[in-house]
MARZALO-183862 format. One record per residue: residue in one letter; x, y, z of N, C-alpha, C, O, CB in turn. Coordinates in steps of 0.2 Angstrom, whole numbers. Glycine has a CB too. Layout:
BEGIN
+------+-------+-------+-------+-------+-------+-------+-------+-------+-------+-------+-------+-------+-------+-------+-------+
! rest !    nu !    nv !    nw !   cau !   cav !   caw !    cu !    cv !    cw !    ou !    ov !    ow !   cbu !   cbv !   cbw !
+------+-------+-------+-------+-------+-------+-------+-------+-------+-------+-------+-------+-------+-------+-------+-------+
!    a !     X !     Y !     Z !     X !     Y !     Z !     X !     Y !     Z !     X !     Y !     Z !     X !     Y !     Z !
...
+------+-------+-------+-------+-------+-------+-------+-------+-------+-------+-------+-------+-------+-------+-------+-------+
end
This chain:
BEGIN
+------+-------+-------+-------+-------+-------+-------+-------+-------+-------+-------+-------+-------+-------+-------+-------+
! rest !    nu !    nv !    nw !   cau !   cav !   caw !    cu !    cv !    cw !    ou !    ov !    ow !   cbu !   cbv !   cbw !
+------+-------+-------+-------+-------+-------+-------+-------+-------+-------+-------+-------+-------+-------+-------+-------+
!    x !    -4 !   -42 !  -109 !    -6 !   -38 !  -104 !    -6 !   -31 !  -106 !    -2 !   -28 !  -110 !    -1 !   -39 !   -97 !
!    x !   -12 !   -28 !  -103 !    -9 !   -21 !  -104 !    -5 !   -16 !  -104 !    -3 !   -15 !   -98 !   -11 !   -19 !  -105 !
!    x !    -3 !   -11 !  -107 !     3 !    -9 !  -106 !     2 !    -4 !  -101 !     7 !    -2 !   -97 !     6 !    -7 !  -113 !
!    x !    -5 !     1 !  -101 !    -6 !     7 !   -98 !    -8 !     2 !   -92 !    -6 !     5 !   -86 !   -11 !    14 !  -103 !
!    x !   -12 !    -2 !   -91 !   -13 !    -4 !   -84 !    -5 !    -7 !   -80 !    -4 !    -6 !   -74 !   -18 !   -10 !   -83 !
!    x !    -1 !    -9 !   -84 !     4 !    -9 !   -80 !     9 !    -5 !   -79 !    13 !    -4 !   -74 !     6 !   -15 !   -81 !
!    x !     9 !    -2 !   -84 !    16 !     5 !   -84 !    13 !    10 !   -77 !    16 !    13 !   -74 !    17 !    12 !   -94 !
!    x !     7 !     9 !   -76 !     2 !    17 !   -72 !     3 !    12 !   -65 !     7 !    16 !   -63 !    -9 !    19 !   -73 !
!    x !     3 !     8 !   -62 !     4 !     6 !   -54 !     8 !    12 !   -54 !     6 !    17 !   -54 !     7 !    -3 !   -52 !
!    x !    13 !    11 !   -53 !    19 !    16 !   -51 !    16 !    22 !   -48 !    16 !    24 !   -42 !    23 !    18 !   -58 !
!    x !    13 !    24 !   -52 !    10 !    31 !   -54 !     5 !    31 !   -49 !     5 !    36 !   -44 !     5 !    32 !   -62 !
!    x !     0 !    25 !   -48 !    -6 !    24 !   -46 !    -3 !    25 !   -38 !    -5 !    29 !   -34 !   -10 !    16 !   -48 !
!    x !     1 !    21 !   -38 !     6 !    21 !   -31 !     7 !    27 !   -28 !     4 !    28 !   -24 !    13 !    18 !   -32 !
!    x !    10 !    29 !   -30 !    12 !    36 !   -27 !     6 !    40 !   -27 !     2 !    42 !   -22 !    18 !    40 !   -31 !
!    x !     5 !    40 !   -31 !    -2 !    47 !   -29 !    -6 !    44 !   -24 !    -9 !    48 !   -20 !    -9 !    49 !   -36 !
!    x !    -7 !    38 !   -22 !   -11 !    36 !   -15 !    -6 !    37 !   -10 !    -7 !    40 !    -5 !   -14 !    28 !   -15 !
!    x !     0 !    34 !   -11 !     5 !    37 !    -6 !     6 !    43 !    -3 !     5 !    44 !     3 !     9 !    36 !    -8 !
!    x !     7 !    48 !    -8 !     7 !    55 !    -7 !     0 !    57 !    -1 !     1 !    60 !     4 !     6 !    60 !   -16 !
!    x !    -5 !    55 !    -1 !   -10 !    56 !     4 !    -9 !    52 !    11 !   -11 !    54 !    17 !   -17 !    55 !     1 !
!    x !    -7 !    49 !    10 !    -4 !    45 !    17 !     3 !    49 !    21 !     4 !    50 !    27 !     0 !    37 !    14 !
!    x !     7 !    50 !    15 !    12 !    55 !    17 !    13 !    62 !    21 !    16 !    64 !    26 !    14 !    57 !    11 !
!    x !     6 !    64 !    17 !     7 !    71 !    19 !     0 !    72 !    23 !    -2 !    78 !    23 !     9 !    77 !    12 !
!    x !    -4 !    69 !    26 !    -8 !    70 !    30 !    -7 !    65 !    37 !   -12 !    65 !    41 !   -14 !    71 !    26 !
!    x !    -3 !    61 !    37 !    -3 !    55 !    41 !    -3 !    61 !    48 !    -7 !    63 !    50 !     4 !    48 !    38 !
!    x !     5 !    62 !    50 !     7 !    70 !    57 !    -1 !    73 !    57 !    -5 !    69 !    60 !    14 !    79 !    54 !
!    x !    -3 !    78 !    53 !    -8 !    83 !    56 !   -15 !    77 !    59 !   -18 !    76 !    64 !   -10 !    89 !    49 !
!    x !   -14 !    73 !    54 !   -21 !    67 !    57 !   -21 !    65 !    63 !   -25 !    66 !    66 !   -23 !    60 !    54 !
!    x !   -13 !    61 !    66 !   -11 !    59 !    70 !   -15 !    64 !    76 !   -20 !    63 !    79 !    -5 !    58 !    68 !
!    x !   -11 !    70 !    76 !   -12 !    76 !    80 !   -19 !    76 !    81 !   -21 !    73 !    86 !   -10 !    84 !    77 !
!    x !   -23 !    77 !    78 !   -30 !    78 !    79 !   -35 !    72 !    81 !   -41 !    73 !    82 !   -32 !    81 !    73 !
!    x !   -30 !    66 !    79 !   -36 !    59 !    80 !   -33 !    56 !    85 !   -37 !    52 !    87 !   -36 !    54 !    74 !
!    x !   -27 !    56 !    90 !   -22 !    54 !    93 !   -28 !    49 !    99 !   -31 !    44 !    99 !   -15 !    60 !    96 !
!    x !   -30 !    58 !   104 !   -37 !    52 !   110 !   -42 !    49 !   106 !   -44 !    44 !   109 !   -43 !    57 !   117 !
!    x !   -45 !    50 !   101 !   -49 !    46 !    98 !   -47 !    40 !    96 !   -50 !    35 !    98 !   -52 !    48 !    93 !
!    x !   -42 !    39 !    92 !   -39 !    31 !    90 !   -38 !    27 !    98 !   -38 !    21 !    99 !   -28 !    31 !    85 !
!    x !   -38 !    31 !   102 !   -35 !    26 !   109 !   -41 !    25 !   110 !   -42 !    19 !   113 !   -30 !    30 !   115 !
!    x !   -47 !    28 !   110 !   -52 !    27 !   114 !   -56 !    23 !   113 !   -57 !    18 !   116 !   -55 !    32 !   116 !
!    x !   -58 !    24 !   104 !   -60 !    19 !    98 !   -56 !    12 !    97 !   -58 !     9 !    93 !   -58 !    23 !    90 !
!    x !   -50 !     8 !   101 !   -46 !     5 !    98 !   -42 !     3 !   105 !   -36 !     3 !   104 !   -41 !     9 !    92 !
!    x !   -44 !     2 !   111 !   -41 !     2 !   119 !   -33 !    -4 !   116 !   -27 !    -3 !   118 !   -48 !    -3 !   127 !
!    x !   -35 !    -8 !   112 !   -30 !   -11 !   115 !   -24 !    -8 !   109 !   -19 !    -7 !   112 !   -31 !   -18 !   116 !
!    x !   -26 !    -8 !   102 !   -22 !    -7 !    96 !   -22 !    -1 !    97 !   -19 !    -1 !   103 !   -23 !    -9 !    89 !
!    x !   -23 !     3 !    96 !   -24 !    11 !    98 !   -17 !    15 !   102 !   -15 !    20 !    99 !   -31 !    11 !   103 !
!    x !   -15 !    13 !   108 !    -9 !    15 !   110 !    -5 !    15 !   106 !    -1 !    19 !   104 !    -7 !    13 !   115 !
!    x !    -3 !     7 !   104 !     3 !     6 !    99 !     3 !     9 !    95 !     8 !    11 !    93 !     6 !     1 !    96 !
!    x !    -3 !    10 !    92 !    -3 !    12 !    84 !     0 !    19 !    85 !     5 !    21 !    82 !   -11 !    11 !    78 !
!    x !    -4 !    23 !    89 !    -2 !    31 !    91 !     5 !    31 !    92 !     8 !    35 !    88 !    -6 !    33 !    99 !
!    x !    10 !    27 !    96 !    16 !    28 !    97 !    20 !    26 !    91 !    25 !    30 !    89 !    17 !    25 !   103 !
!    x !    17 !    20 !    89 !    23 !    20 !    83 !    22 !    27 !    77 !    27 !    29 !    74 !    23 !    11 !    79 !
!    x !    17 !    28 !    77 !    15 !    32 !    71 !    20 !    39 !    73 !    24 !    41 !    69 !     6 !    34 !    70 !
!    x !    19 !    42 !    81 !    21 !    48 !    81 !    28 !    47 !    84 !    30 !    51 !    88 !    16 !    52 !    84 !
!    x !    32 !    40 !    83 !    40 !    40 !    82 !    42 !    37 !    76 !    46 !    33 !    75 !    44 !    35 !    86 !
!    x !    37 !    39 !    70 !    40 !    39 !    63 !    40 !    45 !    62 !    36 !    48 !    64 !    36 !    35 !    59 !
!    x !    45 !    49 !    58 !    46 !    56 !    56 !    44 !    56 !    48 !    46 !    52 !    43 !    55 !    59 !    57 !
!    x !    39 !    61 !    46 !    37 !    60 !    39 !    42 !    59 !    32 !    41 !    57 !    27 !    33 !    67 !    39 !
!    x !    49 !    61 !    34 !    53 !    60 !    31 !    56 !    51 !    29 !    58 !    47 !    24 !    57 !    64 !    34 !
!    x !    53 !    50 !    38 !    54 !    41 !    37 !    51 !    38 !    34 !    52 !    33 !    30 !    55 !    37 !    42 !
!    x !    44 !    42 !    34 !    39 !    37 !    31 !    40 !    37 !    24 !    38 !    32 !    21 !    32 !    38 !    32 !
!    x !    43 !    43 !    22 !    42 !    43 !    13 !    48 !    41 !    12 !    48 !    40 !     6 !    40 !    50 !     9 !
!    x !    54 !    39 !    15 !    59 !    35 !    13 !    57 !    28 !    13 !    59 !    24 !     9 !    66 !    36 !    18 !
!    x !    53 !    25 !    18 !    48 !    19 !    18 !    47 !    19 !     9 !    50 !    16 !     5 !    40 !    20 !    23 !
!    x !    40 !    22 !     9 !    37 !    23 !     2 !    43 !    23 !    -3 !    45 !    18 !    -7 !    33 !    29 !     1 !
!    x !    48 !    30 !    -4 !    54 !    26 !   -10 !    54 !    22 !   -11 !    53 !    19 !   -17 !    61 !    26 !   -10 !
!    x !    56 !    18 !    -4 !    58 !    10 !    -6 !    55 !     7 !   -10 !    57 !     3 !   -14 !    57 !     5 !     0 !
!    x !    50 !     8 !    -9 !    44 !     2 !   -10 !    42 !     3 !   -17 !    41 !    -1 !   -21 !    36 !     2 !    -4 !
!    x !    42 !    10 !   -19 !    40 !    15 !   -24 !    47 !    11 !   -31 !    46 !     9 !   -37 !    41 !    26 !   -21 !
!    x !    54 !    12 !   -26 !    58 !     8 !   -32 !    58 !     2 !   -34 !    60 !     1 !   -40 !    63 !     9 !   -31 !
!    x !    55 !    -4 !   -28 !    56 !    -8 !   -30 !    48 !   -11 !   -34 !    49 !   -17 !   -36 !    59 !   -11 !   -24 !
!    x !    43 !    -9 !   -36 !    38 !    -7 !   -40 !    40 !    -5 !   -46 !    37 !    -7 !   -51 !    34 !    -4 !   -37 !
!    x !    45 !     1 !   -47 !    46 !     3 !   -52 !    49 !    -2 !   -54 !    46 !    -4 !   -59 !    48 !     8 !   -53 !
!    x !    54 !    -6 !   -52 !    60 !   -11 !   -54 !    55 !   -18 !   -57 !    57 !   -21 !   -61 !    65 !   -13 !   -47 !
!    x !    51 !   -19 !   -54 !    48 !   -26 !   -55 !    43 !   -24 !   -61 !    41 !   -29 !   -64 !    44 !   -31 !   -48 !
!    x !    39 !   -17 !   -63 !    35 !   -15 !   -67 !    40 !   -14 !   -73 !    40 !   -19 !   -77 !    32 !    -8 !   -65 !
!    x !    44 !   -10 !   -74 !    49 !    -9 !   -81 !    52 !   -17 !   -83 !    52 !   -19 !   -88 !    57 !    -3 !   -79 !
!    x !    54 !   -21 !   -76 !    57 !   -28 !   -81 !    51 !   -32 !   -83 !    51 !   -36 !   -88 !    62 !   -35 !   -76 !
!    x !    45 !   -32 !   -80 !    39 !   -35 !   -82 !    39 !   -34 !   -89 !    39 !   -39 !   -93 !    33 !   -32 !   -80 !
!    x !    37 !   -25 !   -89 !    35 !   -24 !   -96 !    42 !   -26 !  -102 !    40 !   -27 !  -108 !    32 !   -16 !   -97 !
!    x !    49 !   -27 !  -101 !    54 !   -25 !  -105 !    54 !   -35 !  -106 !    57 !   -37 !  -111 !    62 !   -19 !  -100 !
!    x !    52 !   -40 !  -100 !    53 !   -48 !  -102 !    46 !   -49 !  -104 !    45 !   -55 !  -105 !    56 !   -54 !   -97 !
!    x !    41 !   -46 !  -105 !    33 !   -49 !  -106 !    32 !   -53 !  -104 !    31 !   -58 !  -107 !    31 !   -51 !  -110 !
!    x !    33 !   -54 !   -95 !    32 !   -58 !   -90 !    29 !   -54 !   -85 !    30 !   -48 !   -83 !    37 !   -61 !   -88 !
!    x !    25 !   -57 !   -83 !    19 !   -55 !   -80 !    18 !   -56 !   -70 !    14 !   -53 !   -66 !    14 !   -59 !   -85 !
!    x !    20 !   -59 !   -69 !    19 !   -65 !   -67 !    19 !   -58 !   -57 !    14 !   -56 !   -53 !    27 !   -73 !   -69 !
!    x !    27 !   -59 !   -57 !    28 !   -56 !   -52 !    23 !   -49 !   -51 !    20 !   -47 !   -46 !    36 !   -55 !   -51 !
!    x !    23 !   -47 !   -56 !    19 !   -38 !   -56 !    11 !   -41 !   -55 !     8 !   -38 !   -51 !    20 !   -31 !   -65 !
!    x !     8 !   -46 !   -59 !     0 !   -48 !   -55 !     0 !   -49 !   -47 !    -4 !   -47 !   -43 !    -2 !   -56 !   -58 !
!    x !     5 !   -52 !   -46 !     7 !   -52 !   -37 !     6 !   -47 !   -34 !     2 !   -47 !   -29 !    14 !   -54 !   -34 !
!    x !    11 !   -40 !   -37 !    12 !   -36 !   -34 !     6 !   -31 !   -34 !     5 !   -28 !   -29 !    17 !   -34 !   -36 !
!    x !     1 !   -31 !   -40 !    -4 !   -30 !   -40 !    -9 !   -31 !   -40 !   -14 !   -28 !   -42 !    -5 !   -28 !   -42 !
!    x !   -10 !   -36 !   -35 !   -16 !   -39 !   -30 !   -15 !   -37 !   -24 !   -19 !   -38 !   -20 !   -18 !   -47 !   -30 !
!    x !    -8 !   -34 !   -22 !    -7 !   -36 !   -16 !    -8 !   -26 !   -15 !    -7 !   -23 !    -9 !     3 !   -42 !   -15 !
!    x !    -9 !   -23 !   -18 !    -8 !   -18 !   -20 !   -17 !   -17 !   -20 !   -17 !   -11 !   -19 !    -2 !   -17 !   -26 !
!    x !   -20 !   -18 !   -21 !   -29 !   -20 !   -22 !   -31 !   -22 !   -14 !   -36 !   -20 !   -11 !   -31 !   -29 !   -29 !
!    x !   -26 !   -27 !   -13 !   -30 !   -28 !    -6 !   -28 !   -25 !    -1 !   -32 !   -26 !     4 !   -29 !   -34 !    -4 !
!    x !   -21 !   -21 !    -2 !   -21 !   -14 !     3 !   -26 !    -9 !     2 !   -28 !    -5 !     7 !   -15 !   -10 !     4 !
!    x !   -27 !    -8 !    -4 !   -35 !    -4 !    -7 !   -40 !    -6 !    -2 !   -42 !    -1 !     1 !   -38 !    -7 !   -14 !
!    x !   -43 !   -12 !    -1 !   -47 !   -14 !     2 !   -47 !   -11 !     9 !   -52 !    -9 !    12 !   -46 !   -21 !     1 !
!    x !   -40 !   -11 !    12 !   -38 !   -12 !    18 !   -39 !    -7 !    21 !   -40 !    -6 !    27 !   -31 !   -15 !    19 !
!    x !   -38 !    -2 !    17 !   -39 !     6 !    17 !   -47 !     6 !    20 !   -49 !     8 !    25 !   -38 !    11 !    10 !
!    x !   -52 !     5 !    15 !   -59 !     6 !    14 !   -61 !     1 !    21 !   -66 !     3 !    24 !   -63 !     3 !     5 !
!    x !   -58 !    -5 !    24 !   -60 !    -7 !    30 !   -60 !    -2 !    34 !   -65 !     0 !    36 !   -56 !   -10 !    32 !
!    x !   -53 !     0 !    37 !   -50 !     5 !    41 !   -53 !    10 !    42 !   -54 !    11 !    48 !   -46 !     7 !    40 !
!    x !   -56 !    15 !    37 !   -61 !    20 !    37 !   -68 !    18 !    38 !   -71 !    23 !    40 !   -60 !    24 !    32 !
!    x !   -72 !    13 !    38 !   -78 !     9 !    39 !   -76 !     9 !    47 !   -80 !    13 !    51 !   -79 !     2 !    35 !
!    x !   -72 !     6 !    50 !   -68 !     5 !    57 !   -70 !     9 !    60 !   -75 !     9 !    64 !   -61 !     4 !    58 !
!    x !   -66 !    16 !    57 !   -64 !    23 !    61 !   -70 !    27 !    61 !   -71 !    31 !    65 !   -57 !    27 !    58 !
!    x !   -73 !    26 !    54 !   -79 !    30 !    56 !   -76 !    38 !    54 !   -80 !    43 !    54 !   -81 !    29 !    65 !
!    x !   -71 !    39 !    53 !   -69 !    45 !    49 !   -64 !    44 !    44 !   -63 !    38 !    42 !   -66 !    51 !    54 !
!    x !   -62 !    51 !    42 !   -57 !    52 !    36 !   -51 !    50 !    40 !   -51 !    51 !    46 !   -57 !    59 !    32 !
!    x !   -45 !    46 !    34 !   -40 !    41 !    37 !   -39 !    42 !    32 !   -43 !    41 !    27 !   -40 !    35 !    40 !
!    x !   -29 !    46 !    31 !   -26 !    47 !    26 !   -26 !    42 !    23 !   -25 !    36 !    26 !   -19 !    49 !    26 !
!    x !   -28 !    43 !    15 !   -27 !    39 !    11 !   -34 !    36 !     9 !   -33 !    32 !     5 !   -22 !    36 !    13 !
!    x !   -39 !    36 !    12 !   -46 !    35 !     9 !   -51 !    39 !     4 !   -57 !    38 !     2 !   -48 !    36 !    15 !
!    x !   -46 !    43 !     2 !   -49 !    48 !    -3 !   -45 !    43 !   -11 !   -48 !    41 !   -16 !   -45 !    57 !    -1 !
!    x !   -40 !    44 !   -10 !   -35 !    39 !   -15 !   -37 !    33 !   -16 !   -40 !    31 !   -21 !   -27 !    37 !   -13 !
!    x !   -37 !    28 !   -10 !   -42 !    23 !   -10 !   -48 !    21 !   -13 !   -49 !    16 !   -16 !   -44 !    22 !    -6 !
!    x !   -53 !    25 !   -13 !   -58 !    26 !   -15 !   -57 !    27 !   -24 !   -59 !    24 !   -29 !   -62 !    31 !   -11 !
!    x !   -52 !    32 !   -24 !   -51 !    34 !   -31 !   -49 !    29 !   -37 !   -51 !    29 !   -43 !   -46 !    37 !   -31 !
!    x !   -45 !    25 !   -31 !   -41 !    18 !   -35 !   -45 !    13 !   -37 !   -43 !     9 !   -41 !   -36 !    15 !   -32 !
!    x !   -53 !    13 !   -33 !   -56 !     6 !   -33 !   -57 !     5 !   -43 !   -57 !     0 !   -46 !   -65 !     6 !   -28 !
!    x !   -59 !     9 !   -45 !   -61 !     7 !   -54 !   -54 !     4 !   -55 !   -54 !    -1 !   -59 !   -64 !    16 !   -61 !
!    x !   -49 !     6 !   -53 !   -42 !     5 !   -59 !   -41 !    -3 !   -55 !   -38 !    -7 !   -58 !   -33 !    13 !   -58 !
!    x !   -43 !    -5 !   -49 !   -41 !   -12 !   -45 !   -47 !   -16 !   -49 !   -46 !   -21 !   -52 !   -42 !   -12 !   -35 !
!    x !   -54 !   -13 !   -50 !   -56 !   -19 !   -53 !   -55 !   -20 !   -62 !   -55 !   -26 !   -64 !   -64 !   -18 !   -51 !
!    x !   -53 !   -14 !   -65 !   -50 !   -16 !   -72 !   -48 !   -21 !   -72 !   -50 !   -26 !   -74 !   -47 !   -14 !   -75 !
!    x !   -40 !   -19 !   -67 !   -36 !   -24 !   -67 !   -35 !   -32 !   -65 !   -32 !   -36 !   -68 !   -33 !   -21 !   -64 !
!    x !   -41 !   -30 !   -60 !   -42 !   -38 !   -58 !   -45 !   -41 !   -63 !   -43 !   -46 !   -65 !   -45 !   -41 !   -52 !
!    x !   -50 !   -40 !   -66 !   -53 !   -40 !   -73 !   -47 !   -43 !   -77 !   -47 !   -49 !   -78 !   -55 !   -33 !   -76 !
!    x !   -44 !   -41 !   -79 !   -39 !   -42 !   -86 !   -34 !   -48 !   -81 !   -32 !   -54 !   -83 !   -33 !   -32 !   -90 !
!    x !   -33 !   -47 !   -75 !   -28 !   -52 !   -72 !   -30 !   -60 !   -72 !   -26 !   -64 !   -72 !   -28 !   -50 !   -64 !
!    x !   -40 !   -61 !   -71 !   -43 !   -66 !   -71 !   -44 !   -69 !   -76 !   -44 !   -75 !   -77 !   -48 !   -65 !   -69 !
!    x !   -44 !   -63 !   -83 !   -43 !   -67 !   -89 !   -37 !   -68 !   -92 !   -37 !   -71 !   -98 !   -46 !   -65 !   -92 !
!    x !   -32 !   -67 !   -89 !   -24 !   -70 !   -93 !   -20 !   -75 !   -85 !   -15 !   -78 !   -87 !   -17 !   -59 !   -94 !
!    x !   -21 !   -76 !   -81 !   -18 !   -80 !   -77 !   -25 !   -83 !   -74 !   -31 !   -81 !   -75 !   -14 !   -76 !   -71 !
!    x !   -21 !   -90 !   -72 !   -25 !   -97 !   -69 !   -28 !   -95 !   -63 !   -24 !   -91 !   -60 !   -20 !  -104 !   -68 !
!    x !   -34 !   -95 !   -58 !   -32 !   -94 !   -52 !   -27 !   -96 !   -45 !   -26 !   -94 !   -40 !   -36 !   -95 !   -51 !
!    x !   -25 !  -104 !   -48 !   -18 !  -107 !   -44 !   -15 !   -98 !   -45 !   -16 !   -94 !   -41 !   -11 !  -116 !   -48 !
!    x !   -12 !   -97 !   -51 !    -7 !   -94 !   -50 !    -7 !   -86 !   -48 !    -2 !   -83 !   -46 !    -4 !   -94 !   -56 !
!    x !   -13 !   -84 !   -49 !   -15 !   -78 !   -45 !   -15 !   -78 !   -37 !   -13 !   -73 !   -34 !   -22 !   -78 !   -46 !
!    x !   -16 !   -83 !   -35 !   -16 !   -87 !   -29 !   -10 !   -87 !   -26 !   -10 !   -83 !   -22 !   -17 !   -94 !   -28 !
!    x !    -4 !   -91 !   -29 !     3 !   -93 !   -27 !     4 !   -85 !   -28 !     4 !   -81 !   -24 !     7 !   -99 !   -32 !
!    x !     5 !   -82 !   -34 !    10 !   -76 !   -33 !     8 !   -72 !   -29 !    12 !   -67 !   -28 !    11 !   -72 !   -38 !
!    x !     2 !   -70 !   -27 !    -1 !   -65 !   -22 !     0 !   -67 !   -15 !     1 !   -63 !   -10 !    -9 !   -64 !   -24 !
!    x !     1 !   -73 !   -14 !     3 !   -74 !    -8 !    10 !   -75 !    -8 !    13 !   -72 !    -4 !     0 !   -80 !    -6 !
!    x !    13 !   -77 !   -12 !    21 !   -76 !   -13 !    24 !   -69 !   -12 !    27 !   -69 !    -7 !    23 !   -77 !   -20 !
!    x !    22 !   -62 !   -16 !    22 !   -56 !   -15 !    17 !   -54 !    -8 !    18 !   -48 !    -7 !    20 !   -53 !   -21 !
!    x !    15 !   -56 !    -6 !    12 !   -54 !     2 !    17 !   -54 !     6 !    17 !   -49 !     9 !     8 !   -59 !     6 !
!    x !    22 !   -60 !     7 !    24 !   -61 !    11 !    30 !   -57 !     9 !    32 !   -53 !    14 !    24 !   -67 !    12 !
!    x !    33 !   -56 !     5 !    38 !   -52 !     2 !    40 !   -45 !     4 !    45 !   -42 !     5 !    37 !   -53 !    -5 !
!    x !    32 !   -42 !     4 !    30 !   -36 !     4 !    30 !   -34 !    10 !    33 !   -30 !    13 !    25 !   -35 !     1 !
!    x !    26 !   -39 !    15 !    26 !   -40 !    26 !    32 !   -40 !    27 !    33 !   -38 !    33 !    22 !   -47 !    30 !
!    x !    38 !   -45 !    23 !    41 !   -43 !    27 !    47 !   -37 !    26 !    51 !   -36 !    30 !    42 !   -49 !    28 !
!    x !    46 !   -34 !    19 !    48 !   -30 !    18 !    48 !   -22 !    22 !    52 !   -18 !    24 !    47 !   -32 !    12 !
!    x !    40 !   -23 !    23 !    36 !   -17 !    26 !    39 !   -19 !    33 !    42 !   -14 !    36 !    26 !   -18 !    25 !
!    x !    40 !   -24 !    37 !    42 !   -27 !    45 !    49 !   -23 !    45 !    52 !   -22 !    50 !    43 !   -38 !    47 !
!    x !    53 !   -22 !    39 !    61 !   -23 !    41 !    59 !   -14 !    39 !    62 !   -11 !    44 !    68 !   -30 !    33 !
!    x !    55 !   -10 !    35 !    56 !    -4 !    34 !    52 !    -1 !    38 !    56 !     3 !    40 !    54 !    -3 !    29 !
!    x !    47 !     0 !    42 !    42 !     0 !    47 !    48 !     2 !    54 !    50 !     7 !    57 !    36 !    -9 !    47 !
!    x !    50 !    -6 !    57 !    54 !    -8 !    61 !    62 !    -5 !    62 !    64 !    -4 !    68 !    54 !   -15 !    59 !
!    x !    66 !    -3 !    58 !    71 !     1 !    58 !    72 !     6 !    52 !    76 !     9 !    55 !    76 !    -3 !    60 !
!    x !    72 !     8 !    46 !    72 !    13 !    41 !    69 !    18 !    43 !    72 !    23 !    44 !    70 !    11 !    36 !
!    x !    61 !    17 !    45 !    58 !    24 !    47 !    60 !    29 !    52 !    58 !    34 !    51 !    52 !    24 !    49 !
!    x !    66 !    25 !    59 !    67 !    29 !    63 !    73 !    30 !    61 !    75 !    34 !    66 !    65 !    27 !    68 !
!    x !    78 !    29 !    55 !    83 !    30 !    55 !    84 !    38 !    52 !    89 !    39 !    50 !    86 !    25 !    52 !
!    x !    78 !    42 !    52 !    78 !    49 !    51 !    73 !    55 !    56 !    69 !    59 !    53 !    78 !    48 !    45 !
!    x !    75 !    55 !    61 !    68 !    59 !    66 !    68 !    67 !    62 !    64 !    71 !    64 !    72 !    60 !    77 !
+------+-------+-------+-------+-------+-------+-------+-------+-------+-------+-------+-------+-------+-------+-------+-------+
end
C-alpha cells in the first residue's frame, strides 16, 4: 500500500474538518429559515440539533474521531495491515460523496463542500490502489464493518459528547 496515501488521511481529515468546524454557527445563522423551508420535515431537527451543538463540541466530536484515525493509520502502517484503514477509507470517500449530495440538495454552499470537492482526486486514487490490493468481498465486509463502527460511534458522539460542552 502506499505509504503517502495512507500516512495523509489524517491530514486529509482534518483539513475537511476544519471547514465544517469553523463555518458550520455562521452558516447555521444565515441558512437557519431556508434549511426549514427547503427540508419541512428534516429541516427543524437538523436546525435545532445543530444550534445545541457548541462549536467547541463539535470539534471535540472530530478529536475523537481525528484520534481514533490517527490510531488505526500509524498501526496500519507500523503492522502492514491494511485491512481496517481500507474500511476507514471508503467510509471516509462515501462521506465525501455525502457532502457533494447535500450541496446538490441545498442548492448552496454547505460547510465543507469546498474540502469535498478538494478531496474527490485523493478518494479516487485511493480507491484505485484499494481495488487493486483487496478482493471486493473484502472491500465490502470492511467498509461495511467500519460503517457501522463509525454510526455508531458518530450516534454516541453526536448524541451526548457534543453537548457536554455549551
Amino acid at each position: 500500500m502506499n505509504t503517502i496515501l495512507v500516512s495523509s488521511l489524517p491530514i486529509i481529515f482534518m483539513l475537511h474538518d476544519f471547514e465544517e468546524i469553523i463555518m458550520m454557527k455562521p452558516w447555521m445563522k444565515k441558512n437557519e429559515e431556508y434549511i426549514c423551508w427547503r427540508f419541512p420535515k428534516l429541516g427543524p431537527r437538523l436546525v435545532s440539533h445543530l444550534k445545541n451543538t457548541s462549536t467547541e463540541g463539535f470539534a471535540l466530536c472530530v478529536a475523537m474521531l481525528f484520534f481514533m484515525l490517527g490510531a488505526v493509520t500509524l498501526t496500519s502502517l507500523w503492522q502492514a495491515s491494511y485491512m481496517l484503514w481500507m474500511g476507514i477509507f471508503m467510509v471516509f470517500s462515501i462521506h465525501i460523496v455525502v457532502h457533494i449530495i447535500q450541496w446538490i440538495a441545498f442548492r448552496r454552499y454547505i460547510p465543507a463542500i469546498i474540502s469535498s470537492l478538494l478531496c474527490i482526486p485523493y478518494c479516487i486514487y485511493g480507491i484505485k490502489q484499494i481495488v487493486n490490493m483487496f478482493t471486493l468481498s473484502n472491500i465490502l465486509i470492511y467498509s461495511l464493518i467500519t460503517s457501522v463502527i463509525v454510526f455508531a460511534f458518530l450516534f454516541i458522539e453526536h448524541r451526548y459528547v457534543a453537548r457536554w460542552i455549551k
